[in-house]
C-alpha positions as CSV (number, residue, x, y, z in Angstrom):
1,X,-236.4,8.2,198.9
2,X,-238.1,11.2,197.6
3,X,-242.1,12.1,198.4
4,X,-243.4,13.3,195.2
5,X,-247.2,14.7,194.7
6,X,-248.1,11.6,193.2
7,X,-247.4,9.4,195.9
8,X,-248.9,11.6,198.3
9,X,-251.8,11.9,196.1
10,X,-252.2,8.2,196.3
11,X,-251.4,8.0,200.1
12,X,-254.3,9.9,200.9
13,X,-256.2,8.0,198.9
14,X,-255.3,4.7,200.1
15,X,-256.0,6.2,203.7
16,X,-259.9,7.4,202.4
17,X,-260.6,3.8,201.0
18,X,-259.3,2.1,204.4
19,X,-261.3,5.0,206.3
20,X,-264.5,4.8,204.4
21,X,-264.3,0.8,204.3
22,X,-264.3,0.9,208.7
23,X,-266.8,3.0,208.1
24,X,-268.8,0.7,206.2
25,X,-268.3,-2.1,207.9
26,X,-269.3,-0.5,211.9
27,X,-272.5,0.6,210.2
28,X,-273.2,-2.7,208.9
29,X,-272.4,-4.3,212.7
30,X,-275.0,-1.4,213.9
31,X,-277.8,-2.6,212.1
32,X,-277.4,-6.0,213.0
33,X,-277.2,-5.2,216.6
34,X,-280.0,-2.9,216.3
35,X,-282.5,-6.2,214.5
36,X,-281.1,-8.2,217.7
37,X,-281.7,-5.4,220.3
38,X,-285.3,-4.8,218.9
39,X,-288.1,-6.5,220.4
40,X,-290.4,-8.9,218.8
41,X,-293.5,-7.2,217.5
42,X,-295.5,-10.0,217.0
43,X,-297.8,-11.2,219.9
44,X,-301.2,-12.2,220.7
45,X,-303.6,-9.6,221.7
46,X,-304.0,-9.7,225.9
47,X,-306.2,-8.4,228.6
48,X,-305.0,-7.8,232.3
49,X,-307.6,-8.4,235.0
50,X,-307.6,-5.2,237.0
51,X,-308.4,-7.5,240.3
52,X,-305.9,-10.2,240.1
53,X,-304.1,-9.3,237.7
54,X,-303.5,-12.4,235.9
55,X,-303.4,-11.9,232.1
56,X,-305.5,-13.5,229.7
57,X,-306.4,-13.7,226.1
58,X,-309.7,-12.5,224.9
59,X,-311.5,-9.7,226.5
60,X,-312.3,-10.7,230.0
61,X,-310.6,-12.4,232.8
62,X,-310.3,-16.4,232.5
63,X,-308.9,-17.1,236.2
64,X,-311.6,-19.1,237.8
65,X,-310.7,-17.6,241.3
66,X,-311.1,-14.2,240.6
67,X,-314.3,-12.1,241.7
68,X,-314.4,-10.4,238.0
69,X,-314.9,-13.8,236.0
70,X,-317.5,-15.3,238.4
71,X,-320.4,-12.5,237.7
């Protein structure tokens, strides 16, 4: 069995395709993980009540018991 340039020549390249192809394929599993890891954007708009801290929509505070909404 003799190694000749040729067949070295087409070793290596054999070894690039399999190389590049892992390469491919772990970036791919990145970006999926990455659209799984990143949080939802999408929300409604909120307002914390500095006093009791409950959080409402709108602008002001909507617990019934708290100082803030009662004036």
């Amino acid at each position: 069995m003799m190694l000749s340039i040729g067949k070295i020549f087409w070793l290596l390249v054999i070894l690039a395709l399999v190389w590049y192809g892992f390469k491919i394929i772990e970036r791919k599993k990145n970006k999926i993980q990455e659209k799984k890891d990143k949080p939802n954007l999408k929300g409604i708009d909120a307002y914390k009540c500095d006093v009791c801290g409950l959080w409402s929509t709108g602008d002001k505070c909507q617990n019934k018991e708290c100082s803030v909404s009662n004036n």
